[in-house]
Structures are given as C-alpha cells and as structure tokens.
ZABA-407595 format. One record per residue (C-alpha): residue in three letters; x, y, z. Coordinates in Angstrom, 1 decimal, decimal comma, padded with zeros to 4 digits. Example, Ala and Ser with C-alpha at 12.3 -4.5 7.8 and 13.67 -1.06 7.14 Angstrom:
2
<site><rest>ALA</rest><px>012,3</px><py>-004,5</py><pz>007,8</pz></site>
<site><rest>SER</rest><px>013,7</px><py>-001,1</py><pz>007,1</pz></site>
//
This chain:
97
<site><rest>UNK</rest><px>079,5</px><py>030,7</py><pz>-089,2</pz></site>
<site><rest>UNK</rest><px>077,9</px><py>027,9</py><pz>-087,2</pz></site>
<site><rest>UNK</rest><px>080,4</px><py>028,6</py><pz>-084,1</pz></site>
<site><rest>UNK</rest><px>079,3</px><py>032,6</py><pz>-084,2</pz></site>
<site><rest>UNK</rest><px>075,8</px><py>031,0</py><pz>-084,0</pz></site>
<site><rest>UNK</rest><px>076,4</px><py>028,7</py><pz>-081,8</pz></site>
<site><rest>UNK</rest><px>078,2</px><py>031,8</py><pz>-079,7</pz></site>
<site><rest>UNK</rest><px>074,6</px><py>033,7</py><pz>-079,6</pz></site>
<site><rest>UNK</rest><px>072,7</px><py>031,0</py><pz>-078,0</pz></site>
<site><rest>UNK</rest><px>074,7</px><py>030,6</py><pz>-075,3</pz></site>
<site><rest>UNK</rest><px>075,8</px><py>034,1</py><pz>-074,2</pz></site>
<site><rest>UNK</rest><px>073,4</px><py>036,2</py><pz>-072,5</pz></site>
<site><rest>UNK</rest><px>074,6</px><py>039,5</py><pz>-072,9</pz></site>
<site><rest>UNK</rest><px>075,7</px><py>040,3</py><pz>-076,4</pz></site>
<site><rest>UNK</rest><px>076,7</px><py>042,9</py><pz>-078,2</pz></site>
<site><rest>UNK</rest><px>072,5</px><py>044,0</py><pz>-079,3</pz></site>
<site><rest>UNK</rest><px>071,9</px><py>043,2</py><pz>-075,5</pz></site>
<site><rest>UNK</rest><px>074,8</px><py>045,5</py><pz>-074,2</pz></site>
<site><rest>UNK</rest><px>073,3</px><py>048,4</py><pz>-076,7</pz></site>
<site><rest>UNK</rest><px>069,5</px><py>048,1</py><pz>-075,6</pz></site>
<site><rest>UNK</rest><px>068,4</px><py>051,3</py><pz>-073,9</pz></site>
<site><rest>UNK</rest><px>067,5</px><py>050,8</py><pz>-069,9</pz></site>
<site><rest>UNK</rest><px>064,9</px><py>052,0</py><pz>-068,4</pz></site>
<site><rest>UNK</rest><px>065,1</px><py>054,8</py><pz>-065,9</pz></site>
<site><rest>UNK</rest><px>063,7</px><py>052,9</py><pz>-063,0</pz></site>
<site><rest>UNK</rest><px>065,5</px><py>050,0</py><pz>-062,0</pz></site>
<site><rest>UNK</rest><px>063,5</px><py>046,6</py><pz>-061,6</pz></site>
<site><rest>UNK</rest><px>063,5</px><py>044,2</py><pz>-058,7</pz></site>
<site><rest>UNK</rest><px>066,3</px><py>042,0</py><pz>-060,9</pz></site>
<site><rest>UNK</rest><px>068,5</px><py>045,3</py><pz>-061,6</pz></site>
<site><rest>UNK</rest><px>068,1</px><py>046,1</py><pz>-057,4</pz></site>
<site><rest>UNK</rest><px>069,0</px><py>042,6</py><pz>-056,6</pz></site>
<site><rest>UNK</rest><px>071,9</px><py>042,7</py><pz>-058,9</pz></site>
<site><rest>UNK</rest><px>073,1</px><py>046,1</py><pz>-057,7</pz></site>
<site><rest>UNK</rest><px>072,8</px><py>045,3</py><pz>-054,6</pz></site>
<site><rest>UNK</rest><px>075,5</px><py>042,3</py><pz>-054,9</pz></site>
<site><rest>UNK</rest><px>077,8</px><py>044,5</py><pz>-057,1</pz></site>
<site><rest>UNK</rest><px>077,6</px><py>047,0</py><pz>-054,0</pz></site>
<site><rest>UNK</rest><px>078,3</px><py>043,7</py><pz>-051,3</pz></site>
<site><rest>UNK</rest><px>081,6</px><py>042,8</py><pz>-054,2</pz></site>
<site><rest>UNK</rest><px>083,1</px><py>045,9</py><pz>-054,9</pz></site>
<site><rest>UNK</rest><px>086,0</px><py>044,1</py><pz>-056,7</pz></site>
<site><rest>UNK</rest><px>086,3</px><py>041,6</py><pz>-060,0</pz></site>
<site><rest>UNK</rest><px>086,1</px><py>038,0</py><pz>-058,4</pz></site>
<site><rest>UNK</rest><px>087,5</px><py>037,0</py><pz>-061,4</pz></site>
<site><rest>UNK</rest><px>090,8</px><py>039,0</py><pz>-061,9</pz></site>
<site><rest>UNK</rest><px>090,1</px><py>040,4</py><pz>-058,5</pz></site>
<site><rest>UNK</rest><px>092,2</px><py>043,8</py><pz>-060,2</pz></site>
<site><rest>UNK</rest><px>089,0</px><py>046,1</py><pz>-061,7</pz></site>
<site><rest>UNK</rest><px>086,1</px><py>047,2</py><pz>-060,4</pz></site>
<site><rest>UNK</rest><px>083,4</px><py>044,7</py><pz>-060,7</pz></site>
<site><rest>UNK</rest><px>080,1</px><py>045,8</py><pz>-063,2</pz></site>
<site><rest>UNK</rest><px>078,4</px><py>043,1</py><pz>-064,0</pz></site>
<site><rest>UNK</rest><px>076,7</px><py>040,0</py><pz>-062,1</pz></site>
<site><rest>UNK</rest><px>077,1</px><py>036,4</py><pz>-063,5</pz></site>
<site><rest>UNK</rest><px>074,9</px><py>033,6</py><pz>-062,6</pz></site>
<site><rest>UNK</rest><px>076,1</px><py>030,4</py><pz>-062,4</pz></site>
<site><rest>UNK</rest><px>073,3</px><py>028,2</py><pz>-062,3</pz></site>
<site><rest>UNK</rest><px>071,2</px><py>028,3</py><pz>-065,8</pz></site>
<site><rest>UNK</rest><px>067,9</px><py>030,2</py><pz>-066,4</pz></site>
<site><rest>UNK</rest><px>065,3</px><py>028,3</py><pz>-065,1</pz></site>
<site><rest>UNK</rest><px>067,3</px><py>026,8</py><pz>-061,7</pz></site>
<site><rest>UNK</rest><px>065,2</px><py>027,8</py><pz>-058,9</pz></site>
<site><rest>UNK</rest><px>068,3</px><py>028,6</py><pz>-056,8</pz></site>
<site><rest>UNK</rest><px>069,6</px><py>030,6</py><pz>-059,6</pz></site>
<site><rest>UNK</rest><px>069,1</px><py>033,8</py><pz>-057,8</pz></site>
<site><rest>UNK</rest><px>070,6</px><py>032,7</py><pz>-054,5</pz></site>
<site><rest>UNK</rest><px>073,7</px><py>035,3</py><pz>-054,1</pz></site>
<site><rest>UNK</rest><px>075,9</px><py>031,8</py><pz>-053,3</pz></site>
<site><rest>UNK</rest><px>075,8</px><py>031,1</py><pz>-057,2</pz></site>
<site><rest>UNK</rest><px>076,8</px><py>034,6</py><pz>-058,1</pz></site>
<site><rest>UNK</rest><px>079,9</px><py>036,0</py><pz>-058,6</pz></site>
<site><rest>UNK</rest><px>080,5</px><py>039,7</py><pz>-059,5</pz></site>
<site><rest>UNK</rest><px>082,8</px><py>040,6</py><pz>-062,4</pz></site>
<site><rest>UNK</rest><px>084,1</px><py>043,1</py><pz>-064,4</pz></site>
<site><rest>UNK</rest><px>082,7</px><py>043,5</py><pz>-068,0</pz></site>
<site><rest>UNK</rest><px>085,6</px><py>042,2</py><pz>-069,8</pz></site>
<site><rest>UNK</rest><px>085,5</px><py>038,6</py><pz>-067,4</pz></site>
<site><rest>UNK</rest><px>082,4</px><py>038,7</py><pz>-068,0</pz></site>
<site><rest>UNK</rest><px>082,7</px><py>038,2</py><pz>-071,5</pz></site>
<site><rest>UNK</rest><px>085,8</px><py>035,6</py><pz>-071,2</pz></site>
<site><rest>UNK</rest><px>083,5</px><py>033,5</py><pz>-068,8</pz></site>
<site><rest>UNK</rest><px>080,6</px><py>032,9</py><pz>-071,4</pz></site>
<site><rest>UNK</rest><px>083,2</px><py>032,5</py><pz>-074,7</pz></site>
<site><rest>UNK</rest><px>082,5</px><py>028,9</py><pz>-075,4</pz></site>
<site><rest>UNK</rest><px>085,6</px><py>026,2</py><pz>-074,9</pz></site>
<site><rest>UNK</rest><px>087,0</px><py>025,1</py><pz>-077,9</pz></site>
<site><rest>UNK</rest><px>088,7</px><py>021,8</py><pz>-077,9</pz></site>
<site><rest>UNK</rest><px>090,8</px><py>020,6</py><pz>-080,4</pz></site>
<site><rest>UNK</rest><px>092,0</px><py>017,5</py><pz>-080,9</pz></site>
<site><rest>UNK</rest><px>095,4</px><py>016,6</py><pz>-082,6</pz></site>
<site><rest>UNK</rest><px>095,9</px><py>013,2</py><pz>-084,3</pz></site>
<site><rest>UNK</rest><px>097,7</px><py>011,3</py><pz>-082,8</pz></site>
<site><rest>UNK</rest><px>101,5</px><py>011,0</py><pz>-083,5</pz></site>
<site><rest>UNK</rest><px>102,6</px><py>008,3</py><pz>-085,8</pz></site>
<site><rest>UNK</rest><px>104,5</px><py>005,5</py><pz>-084,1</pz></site>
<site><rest>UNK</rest><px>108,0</px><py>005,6</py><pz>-085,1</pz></site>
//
C-alpha cells in the first residue's frame, strides 16, 4: 500500500490521467508538445516505436523545464518505465566464514 501511494505522487500521467477526456482544441502546452513529437518522430528511449508522449526532465516548477533541451520524446510504454520508481534492496550482508 504505501509504495502504490508513494507511486501516485510521483507519476504524472496515471492511469485516471490517461482516461481524462481532452478537449477538442489543443492548448499552447499540447502545441508545444506536439510540435516536439513531430521534430522526434521515433522513441528516444527504445529508439524502436513511434514516439507518443513528451517527458520532461526537469521537475514542475524549473523555469527551464519547457526548454525542448530537457525533453525527450517517448513511446507510451517508456514513458511509463521512466517514472516507475527505483527500488533498491539491500541484502545482508554475508556471514564471514
């Protein structure tokens, strides 16, 4: 449970986001981003499917966030890969023999 939540705060486009109806005339963020998608045709990621989605890599609030520099274009499932949080575990160590 807390990692699922943990998951939702940090993942911008989830599942309820993905779902939300659009509206039919694109705003100046859904140009911008369009327009980049059209400039990277390909996945930068896998660099195999057709990119769909743009990621920032900067976090909200960076004034240089929107600079095409810290983008990359991706396809959806990368996308998703890219914001899955890292998981670290840590083994105890072995016992001394």
């Amino acid at each position: 449970m807390p990692i699922e939540a943990e998951r939702k705060n940090i993942m911008s486009n989830t599942r309820s986001w993905r779902a939300k109806q659009r509206t039919p005339v694109p705003n100046s963020r859904q140009k911008r981003n369009g327009l980049f998608l059209d400039a990277h045709p390909v996945c930068q990621e896998c660099g195999q499917s057709q990119s769909r989605e743009a990621h920032h890599d900067l976090p909200k609030g960076n004034p240089n966030r929107y600079d095409w520099q810290h983008m990359r274009a991706l396809c959806r499932e990368c996308h998703i890969v890219v914001h899955q949080p890292i998981i670290i575990v840590v083994a105890p160590p072995a016992p001394i023999i």
